[in-house]
MINUFI-486082 format. One record per atom (N, C-alpha, C): residue in one letter; atom name; x, y, z negated. Coordinates in steps of 0.001 Angstrom, whole numbers. Layout:
// MINUFI-486082
NODE code site      c1      c2      c3
NODE    A   CA       X       Y       Z
...
// end
This chain:
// MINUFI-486082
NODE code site      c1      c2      c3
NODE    X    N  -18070  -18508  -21760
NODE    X   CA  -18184  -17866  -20445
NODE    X    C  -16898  -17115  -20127
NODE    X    N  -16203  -17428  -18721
NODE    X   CA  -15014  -16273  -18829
NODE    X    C  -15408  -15661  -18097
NODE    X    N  -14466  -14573  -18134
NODE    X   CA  -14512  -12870  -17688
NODE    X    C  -14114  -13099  -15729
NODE    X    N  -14261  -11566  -15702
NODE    X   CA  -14002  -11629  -14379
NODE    X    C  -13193  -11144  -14246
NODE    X    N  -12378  -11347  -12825
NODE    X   CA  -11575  -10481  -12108
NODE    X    C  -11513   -9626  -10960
NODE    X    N  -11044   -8144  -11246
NODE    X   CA  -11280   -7154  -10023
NODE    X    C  -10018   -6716  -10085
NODE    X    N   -9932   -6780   -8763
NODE    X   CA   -8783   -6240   -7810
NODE    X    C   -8876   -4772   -7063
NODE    X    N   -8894   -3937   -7880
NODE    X   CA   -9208   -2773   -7470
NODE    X    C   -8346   -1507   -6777
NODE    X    N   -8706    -920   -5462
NODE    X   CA   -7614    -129   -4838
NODE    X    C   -7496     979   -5544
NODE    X    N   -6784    1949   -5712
NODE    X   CA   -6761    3306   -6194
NODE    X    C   -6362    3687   -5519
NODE    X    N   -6134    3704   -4130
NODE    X   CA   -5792    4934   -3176
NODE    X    C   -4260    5120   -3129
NODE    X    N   -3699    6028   -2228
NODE    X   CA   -2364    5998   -2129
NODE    X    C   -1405    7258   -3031
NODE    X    N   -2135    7948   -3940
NODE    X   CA   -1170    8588   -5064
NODE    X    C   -2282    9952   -5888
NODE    X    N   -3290   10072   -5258
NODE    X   CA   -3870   11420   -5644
NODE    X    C   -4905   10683   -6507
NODE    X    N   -4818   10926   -7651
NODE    X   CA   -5858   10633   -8587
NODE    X    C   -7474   10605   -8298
NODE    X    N   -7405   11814   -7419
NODE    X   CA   -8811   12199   -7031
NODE    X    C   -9252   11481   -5767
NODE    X    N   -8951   10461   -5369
NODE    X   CA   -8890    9844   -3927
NODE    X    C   -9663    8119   -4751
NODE    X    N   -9838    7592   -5993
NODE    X   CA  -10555    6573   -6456
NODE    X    C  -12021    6469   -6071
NODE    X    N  -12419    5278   -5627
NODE    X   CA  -13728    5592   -5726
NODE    X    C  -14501    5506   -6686
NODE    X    N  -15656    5888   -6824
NODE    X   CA  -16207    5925   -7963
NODE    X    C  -16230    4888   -8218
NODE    X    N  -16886    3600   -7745
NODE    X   CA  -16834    2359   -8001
NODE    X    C  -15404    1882   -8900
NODE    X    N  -14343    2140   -8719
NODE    X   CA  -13061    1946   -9154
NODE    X    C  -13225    2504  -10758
NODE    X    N  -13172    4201  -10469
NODE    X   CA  -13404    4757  -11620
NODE    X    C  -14075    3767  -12813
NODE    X    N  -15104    3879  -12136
NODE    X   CA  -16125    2922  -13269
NODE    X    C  -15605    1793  -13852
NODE    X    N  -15007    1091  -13163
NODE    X   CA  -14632    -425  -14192
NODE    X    C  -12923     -36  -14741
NODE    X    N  -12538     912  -14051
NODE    X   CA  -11114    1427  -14636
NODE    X    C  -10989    1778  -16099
NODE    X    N  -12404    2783  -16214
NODE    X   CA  -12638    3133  -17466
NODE    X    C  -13612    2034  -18600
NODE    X    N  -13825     908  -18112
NODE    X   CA  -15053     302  -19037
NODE    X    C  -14518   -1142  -19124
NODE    X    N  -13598   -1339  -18860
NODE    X   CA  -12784   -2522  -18797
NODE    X    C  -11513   -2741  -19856
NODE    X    N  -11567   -3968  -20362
NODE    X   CA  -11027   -3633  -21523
NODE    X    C   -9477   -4262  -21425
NODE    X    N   -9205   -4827  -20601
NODE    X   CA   -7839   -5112  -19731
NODE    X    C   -7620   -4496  -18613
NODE    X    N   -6385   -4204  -18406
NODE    X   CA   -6009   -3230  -18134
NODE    X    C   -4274   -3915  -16855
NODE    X    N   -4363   -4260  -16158
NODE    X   CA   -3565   -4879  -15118
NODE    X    C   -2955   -4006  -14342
NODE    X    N   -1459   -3894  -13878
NODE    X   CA    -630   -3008  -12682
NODE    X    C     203   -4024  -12529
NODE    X    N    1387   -3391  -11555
NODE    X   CA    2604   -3783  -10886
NODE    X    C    3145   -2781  -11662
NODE    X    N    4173   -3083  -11968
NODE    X   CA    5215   -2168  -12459
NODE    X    C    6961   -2703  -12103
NODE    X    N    7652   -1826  -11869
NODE    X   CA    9255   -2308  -11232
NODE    X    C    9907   -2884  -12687
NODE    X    N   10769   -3550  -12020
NODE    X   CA   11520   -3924  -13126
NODE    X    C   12073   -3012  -14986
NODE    X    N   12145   -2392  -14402
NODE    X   CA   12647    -609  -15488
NODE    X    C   11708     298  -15310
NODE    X    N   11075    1077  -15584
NODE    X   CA   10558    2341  -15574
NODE    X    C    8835    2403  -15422
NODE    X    N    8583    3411  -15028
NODE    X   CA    7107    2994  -15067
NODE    X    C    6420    2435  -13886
NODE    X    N    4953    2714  -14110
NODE    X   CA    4268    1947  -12973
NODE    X    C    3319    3278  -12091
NODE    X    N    3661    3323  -10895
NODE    X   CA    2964    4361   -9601
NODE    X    C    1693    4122  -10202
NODE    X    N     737    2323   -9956
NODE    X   CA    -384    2366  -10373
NODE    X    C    -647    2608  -11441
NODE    X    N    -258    2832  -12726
NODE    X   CA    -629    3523  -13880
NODE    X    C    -462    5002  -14059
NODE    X    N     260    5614  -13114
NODE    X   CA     601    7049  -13324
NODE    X    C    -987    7389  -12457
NODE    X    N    -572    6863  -11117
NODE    X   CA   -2019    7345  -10732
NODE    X    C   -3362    7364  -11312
NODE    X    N   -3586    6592  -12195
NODE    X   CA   -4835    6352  -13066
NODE    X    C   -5034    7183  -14412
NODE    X    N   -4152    7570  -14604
NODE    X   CA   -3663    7746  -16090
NODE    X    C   -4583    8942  -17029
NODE    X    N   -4663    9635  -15742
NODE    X   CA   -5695   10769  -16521
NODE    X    C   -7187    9881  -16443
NODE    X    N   -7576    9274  -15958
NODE    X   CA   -8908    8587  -16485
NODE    X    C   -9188    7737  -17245
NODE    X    N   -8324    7422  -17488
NODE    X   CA   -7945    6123  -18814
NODE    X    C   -9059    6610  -20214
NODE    X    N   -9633    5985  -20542
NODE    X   CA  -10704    6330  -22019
NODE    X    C   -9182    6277  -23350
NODE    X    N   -8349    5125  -22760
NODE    X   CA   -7393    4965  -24018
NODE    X    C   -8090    3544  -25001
NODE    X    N   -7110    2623  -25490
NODE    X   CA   -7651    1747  -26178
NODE    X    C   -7742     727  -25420
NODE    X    N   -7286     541  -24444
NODE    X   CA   -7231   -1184  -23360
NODE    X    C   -6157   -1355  -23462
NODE    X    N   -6062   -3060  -23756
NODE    X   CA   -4720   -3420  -23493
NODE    X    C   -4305   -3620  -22243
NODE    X    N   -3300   -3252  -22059
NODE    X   CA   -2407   -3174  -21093
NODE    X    C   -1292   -4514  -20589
NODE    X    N   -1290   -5366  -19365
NODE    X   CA    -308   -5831  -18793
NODE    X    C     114   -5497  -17645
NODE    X    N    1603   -5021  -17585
NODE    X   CA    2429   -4744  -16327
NODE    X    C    2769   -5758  -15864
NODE    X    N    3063   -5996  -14668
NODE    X   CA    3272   -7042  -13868
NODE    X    C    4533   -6558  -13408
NODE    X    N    5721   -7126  -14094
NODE    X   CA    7072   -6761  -13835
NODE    X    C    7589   -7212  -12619
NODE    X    N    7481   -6438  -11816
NODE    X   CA    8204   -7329  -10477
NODE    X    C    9619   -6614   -9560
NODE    X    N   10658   -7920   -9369
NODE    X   CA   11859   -6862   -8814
NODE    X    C   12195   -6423   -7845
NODE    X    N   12408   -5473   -7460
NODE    X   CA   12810   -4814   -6545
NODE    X    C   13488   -5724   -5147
NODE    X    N   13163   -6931   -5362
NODE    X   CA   13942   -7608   -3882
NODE    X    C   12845   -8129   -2605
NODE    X    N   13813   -7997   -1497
NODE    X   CA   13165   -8539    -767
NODE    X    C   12733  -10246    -145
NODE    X    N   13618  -11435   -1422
NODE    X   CA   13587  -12101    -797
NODE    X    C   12200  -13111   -1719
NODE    X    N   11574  -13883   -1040
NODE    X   CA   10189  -14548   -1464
NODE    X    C   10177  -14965   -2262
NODE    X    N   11074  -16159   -3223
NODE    X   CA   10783  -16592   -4483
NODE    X    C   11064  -16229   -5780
NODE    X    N   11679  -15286   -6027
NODE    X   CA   11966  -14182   -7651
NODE    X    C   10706  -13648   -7319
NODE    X    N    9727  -13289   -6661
NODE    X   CA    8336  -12232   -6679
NODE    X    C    7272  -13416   -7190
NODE    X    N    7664  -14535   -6140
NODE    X   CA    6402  -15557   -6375
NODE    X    C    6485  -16554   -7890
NODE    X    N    7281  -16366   -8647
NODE    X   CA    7663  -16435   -9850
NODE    X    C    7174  -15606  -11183
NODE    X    N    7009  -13976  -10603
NODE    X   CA    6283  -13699  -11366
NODE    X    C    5010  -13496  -11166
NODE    X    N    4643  -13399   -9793
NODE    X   CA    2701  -13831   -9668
NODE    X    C    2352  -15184  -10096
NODE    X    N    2884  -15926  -10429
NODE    X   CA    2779  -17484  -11560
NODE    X    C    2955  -17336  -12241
NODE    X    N    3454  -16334  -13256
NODE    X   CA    3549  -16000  -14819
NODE    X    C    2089  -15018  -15061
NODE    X    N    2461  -14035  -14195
NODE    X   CA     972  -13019  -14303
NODE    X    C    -134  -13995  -14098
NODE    X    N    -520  -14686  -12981
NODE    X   CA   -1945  -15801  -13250
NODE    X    C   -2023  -15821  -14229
NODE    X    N   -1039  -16794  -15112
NODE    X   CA   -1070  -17792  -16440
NODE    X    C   -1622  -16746  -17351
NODE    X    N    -932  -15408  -17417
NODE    X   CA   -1545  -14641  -18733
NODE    X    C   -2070  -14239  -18209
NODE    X    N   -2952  -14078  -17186
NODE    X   CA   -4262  -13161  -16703
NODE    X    C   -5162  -14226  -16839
NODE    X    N   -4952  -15140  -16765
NODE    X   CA   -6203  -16076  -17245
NODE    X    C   -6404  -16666  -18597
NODE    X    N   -5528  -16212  -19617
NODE    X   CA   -5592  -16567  -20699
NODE    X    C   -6894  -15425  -21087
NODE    X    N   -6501  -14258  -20519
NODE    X   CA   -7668  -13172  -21070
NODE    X    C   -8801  -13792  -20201
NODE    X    N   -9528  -13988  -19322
NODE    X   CA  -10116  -14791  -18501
NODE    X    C  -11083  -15621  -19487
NODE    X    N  -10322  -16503  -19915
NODE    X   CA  -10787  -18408  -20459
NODE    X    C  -11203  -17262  -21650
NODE    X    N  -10848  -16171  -22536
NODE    X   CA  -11291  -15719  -23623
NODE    X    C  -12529  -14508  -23317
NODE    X    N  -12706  -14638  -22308
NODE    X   CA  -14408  -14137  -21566
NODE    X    C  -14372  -12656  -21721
NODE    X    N  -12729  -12276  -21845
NODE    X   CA  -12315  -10660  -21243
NODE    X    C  -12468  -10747  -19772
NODE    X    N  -13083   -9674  -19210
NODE    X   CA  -12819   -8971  -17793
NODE    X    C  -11178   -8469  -17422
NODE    X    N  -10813   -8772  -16216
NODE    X   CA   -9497   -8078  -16384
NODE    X    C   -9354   -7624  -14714
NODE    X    N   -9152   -5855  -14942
NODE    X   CA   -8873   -5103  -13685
NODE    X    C   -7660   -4557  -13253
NODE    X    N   -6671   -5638  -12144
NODE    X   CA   -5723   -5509  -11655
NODE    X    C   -5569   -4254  -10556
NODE    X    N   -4936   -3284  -10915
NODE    X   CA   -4940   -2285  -10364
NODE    X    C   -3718   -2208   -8868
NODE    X    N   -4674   -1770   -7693
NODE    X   CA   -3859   -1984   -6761
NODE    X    C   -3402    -749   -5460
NODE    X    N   -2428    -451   -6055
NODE    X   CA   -1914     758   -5081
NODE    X    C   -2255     894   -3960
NODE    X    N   -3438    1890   -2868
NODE    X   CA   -3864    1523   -1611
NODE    X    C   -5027     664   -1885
NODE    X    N   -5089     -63    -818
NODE    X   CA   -6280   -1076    -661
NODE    X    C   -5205   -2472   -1098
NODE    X    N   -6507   -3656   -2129
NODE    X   CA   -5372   -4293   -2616
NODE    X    C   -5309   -5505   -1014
NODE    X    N   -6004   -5231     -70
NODE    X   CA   -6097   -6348    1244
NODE    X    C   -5390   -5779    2250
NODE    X    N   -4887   -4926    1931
NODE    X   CA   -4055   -3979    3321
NODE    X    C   -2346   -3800    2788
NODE    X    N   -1830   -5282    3148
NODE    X   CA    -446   -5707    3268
NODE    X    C    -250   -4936     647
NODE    X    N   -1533   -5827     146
NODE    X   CA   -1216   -5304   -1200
NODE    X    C    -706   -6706   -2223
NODE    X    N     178   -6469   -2727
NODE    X   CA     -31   -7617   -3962
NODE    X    C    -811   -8807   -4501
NODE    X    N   -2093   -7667   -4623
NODE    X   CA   -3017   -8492   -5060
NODE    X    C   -3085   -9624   -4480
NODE    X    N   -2889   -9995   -2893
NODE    X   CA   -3417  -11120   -2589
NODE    X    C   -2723  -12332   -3226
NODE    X    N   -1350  -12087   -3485
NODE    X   CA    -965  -13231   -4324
NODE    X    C   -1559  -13496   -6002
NODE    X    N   -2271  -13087   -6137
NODE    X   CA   -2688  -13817   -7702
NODE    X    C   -4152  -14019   -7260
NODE    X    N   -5043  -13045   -6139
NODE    X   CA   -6520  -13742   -5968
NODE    X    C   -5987  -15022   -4744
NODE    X    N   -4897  -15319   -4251
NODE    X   CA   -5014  -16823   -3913
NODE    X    C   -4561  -17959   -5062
NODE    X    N   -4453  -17301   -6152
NODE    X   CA   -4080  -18090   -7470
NODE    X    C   -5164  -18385   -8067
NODE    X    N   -6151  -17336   -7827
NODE    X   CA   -7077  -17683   -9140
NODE    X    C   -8214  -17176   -8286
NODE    X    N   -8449  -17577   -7307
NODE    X   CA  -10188  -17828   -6673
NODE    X    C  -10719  -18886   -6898
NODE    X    N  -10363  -19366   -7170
NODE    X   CA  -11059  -21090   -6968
NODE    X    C  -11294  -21585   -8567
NODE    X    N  -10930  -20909   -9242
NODE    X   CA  -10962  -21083  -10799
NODE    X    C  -11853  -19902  -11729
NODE    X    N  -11536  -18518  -10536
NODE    X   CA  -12682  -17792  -11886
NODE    X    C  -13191  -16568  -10775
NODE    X    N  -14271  -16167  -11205
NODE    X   CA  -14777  -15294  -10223
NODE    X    C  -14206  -13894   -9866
NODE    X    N  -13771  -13782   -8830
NODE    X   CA  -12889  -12663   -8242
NODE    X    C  -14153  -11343   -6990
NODE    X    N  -13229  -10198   -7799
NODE    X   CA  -14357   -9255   -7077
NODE    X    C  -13061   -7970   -6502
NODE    X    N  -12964   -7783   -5068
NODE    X   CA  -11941   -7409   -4484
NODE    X    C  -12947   -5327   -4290
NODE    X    N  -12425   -4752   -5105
NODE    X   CA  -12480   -3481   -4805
NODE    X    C  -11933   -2400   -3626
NODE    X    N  -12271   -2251   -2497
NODE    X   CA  -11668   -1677   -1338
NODE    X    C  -11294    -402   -2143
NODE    X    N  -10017     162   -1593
NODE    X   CA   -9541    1538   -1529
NODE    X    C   -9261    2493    -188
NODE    X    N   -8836    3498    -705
NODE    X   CA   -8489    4471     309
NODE    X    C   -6964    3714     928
NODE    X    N   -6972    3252    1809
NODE    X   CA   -5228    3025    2106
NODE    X    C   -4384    4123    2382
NODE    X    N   -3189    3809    2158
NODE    X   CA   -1998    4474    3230
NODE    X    C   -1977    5145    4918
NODE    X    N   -2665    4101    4942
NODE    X   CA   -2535    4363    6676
NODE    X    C   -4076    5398    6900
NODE    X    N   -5197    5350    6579
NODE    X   CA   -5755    6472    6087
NODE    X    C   -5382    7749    5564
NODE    X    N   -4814    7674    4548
NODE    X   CA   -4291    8388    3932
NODE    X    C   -3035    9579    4570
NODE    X    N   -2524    8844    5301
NODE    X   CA   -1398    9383    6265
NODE    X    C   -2021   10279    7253
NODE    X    N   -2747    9595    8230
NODE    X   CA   -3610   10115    9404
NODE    X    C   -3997   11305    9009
NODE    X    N   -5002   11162    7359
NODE    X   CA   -5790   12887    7263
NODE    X    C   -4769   13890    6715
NODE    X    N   -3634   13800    6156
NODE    X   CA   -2349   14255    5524
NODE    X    C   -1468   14632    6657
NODE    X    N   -1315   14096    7733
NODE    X   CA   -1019   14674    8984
NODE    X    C   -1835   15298   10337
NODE    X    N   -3491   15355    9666
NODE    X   CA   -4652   16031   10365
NODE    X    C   -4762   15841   11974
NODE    X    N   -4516   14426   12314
NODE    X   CA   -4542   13461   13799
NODE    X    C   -5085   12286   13519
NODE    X    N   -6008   12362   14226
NODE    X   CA   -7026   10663   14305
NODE    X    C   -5800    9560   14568
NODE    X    N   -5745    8597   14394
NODE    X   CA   -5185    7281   14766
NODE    X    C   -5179    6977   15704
NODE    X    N   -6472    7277   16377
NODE    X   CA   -6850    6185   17939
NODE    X    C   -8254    6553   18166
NODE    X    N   -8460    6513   19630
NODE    X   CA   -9794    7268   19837
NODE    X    C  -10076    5724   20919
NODE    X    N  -11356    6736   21301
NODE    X   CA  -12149    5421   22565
NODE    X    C  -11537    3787   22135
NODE    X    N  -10866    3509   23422
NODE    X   CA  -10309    2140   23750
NODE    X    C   -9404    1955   23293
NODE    X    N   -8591    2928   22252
NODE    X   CA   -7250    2653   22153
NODE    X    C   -6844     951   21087
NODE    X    N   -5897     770   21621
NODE    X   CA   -5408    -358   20680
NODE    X    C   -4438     342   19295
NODE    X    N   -5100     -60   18129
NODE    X   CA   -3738     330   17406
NODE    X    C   -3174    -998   16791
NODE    X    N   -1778    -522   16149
NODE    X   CA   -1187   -1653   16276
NODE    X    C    -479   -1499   15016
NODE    X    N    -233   -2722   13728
NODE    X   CA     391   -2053   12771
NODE    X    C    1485   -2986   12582
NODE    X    N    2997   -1971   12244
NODE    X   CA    4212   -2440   12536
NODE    X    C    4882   -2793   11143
NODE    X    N    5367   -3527   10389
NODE    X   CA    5885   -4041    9295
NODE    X    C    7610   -3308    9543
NODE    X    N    8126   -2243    8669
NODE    X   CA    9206   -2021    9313
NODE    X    C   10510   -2689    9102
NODE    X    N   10389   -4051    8210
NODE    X   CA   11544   -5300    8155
NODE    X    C   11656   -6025    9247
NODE    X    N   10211   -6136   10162
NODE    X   CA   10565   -7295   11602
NODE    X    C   11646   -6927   12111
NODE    X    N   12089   -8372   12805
NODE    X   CA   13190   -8054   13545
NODE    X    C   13445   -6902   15048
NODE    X    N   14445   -5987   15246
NODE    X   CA   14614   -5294   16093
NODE    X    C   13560   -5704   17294
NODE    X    N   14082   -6870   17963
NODE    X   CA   13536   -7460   19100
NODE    X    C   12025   -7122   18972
NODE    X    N   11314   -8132   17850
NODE    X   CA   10109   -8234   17817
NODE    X    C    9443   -6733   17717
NODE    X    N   10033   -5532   16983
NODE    X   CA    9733   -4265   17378
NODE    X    C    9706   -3698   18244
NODE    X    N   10521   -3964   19573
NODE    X   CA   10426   -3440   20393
NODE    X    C    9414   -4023   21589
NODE    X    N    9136   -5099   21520
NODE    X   CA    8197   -5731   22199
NODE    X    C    6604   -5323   21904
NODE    X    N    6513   -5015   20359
NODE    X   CA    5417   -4337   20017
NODE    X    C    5207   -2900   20237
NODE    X    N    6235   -2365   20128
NODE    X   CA    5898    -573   20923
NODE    X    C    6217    -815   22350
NODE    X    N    6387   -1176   23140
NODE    X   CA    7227   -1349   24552
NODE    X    C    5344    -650   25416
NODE    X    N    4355   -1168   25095
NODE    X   CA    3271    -972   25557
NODE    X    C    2191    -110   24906
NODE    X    N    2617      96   23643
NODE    X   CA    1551     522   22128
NODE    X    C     190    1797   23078
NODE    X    N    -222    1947   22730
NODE    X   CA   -1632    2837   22529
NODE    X    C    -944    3613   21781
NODE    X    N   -1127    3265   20266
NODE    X   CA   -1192    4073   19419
NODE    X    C    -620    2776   18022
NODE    X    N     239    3228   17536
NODE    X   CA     609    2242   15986
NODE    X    C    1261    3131   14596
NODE    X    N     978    2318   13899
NODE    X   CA    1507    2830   12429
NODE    X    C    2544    2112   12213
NODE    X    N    3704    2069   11566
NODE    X   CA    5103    1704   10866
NODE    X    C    5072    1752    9647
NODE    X    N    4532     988    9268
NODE    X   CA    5045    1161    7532
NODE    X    C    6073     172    7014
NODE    X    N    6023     588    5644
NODE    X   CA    7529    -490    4790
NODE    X    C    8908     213    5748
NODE    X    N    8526    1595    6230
NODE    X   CA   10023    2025    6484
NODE    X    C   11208    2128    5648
NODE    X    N   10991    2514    4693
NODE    X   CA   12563    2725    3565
NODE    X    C   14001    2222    4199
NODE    X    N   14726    1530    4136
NODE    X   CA   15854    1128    4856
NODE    X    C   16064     869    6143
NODE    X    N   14718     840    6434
NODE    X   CA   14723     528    8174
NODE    X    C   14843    1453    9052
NODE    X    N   14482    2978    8194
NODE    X   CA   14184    3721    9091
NODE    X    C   14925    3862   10299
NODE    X    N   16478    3529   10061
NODE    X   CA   17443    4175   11587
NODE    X    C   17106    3695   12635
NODE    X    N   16728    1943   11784
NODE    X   CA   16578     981   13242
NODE    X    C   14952    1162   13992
NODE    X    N   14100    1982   13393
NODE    X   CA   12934    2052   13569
NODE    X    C   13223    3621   14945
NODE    X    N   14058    4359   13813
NODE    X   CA   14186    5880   14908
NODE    X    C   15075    5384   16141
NODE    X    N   15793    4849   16143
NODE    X   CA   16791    4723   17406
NODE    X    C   15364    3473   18235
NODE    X    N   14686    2460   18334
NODE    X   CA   14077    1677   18554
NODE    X    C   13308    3353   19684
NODE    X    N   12441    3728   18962
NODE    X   CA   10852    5009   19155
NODE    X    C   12008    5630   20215
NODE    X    N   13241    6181   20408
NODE    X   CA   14006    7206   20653
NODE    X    C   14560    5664   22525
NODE    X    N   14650    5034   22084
NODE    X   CA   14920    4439   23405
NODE    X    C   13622    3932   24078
NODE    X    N   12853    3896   23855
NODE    X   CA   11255    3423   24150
NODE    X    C   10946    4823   24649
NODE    X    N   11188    6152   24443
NODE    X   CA   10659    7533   24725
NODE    X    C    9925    7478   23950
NODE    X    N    9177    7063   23140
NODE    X   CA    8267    7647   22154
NODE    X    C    8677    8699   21181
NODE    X    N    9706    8941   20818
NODE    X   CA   10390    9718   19610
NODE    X    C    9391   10936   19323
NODE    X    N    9245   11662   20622
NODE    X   CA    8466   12755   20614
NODE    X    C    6917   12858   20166
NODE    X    N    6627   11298   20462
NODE    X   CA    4712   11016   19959
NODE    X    C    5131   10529   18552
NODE    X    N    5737   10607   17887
NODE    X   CA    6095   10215   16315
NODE    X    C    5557   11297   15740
NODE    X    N    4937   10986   14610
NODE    X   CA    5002   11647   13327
NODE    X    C    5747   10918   11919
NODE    X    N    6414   11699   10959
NODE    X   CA    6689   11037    9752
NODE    X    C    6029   11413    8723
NODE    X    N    5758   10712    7651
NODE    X   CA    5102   11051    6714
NODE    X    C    5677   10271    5261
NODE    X    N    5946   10993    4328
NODE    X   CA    6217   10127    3096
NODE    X    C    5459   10492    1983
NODE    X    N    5776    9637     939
NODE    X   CA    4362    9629       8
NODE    X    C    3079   10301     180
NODE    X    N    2651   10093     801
NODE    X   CA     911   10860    1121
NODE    X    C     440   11061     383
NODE    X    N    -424   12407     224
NODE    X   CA   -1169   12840    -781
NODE    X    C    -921   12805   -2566
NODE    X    N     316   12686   -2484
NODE    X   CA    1405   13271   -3725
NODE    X    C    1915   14499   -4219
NODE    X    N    2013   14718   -5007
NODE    X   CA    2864   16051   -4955
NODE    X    C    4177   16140   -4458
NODE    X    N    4784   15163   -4205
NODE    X   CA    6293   15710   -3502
NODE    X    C    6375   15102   -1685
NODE    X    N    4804   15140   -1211
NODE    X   CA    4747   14557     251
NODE    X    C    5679   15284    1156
NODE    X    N    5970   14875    2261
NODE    X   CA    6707   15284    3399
NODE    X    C    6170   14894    4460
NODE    X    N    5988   16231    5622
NODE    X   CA    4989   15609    6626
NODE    X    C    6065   16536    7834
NODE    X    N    6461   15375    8757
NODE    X   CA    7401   16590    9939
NODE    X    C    7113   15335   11033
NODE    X    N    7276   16091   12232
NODE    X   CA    8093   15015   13586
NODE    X    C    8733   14588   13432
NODE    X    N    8726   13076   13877
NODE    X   CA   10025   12003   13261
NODE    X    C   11449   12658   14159
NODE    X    N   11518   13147   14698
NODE    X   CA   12361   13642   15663
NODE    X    C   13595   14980   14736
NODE    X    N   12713   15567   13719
NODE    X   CA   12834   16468   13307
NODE    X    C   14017   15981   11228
NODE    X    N   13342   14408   11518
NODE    X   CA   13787   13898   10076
NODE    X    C   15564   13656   10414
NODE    X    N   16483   14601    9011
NODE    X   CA   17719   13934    9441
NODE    X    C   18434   13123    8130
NODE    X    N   17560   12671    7832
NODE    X   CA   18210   11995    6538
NODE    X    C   18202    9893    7689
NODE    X    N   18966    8962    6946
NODE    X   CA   19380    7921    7923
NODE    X    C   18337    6823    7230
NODE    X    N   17858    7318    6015
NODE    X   CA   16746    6123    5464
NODE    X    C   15795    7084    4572
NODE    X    N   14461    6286    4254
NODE    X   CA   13229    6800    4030
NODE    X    C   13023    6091    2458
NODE    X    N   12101    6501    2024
NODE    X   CA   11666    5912     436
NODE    X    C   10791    5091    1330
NODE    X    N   10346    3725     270
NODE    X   CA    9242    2514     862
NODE    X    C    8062    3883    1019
NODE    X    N    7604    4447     346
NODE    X   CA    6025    5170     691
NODE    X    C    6130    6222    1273
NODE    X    N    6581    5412    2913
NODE    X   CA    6881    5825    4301
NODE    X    C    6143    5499    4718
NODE    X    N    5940    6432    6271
NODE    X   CA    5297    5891    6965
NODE    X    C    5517    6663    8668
NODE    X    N    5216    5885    9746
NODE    X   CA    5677    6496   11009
NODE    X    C    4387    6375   11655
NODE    X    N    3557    7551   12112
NODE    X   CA    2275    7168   13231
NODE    X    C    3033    7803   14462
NODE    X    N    2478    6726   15567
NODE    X   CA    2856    6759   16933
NODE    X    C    1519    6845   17871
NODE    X    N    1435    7972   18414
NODE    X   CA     336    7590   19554
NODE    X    C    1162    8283   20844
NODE    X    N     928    7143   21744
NODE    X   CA    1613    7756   23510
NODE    X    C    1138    9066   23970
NODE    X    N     -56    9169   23463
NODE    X   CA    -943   10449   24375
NODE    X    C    -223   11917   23178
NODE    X    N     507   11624   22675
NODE    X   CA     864   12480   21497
NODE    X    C    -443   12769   20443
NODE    X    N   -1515   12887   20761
NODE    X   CA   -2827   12870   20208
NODE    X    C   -3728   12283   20964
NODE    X    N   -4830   11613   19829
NODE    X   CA   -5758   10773   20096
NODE    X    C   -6693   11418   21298
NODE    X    N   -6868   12401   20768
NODE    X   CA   -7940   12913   21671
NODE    X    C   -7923   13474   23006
NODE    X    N   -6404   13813   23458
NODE    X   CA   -6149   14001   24501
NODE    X    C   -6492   12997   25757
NODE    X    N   -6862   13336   26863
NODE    X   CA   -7199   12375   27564
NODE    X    C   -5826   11773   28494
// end
């Protein structure tokens, strides 16, 4: 009989933000799955770390720091192969996933590897973009609003066509983009309905008006909320 696989969120950095559901197979599971960067450690294992029982083996999922598609999809074809070796040997194995693992996460590249071969069980988390909203204490979007979520690598153009009308949107994957993201919000007039936010619910978070940020680039666990009305609830 083989084991299963869960894809489980842990939220965006505060230990205490897991759900219990998570908790539970985090601790009773005897494989033990993250992302980890090329060198150093892994966010999803630091975040977990105080609940750990101790005694699971452990695989990091070494992946590098680039942005371009096939060095990543190289090692989600190595990780399958040894995630299903524990699998075929009727271990459970819980891939731990920063955020929600369905909300722009990793995970989806190894559960489109290995659905069709062994039974996959997708654990929702607290996301980022959650996470941001209550960390900057402003709803997202009220009534009718449209929100809209912005990838911050698209091209200039295609950004500006997507805020040109927005309701209300989120920006994430800012890190290097940020200038072209602030000068974009700053000719649109939005600058002023910006908020910034970085690592959420961390200990070293930063929460100001994007207007107010003067550094020219952001860490990836960025993030920009935009609403026109400056707040949701305003009419």
């Amino acid at each position: 009989m083989t084991g299963k696989l869960y894809g489980v969120g842990i939220g965006p950095g505060d230990p205490e933000l897991l759900t219990l559901k998570a908790l539970r197979l985090i601790q009773k599971t005897k494989v033990l799955a993250y992302p980890a960067p090329d060198v150093g450690d892994s966010l999803a294992r630091t975040i977990v770390g105080e609940h750990l029982p101790g005694g699971q083996t452990e695989y990091p999922i070494r992946i590098p720091m680039v942005t371009e598609r096939f060095p990543a999809q190289d090692v989600y074809d190595k990780a399958a192969k040894d995630i299903a070796e524990f699998l075929d040997a009727g271990q459970d194995v819980v891939v731990l996933c920063e955020g929600d693992p369905f909300f722009y996460g990793s995970f989806m590249y190894l559960f489109g590897r290995m659905m069709e071969r062994f039974e996959v069980e997708v654990v929702p988390g607290v996301s980022s973009l959650m996470a941001c909203s209550a960390m900057v204490g402003a709803p997202l979007a009220a009534r009718n609003d449209v929100m809209t979520i912005i990838p911050g690598p698209v091209d200039e153009d295609i950004m500006k066509q997507r805020l040109r009308n927005v309701q209300a949107a989120a920006i994430i994957k800012v890190g290097r983009h940020f200038e072209k993201i602030r000068n974009i919000l700053e000719e649109l007039n939005l600058l002023d309905c910006a908020r910034y936010v970085e690592r959420a619910t961390m200990e070293n978070q930063k929460i100001m008006p994007l207007s107010e940020v003067g550094e020219a680039k952001a860490p990836y666990f960025s993030m920009i909320l935009v609403h026109k009305r400056g707040e949701a609830w305003t009419l």
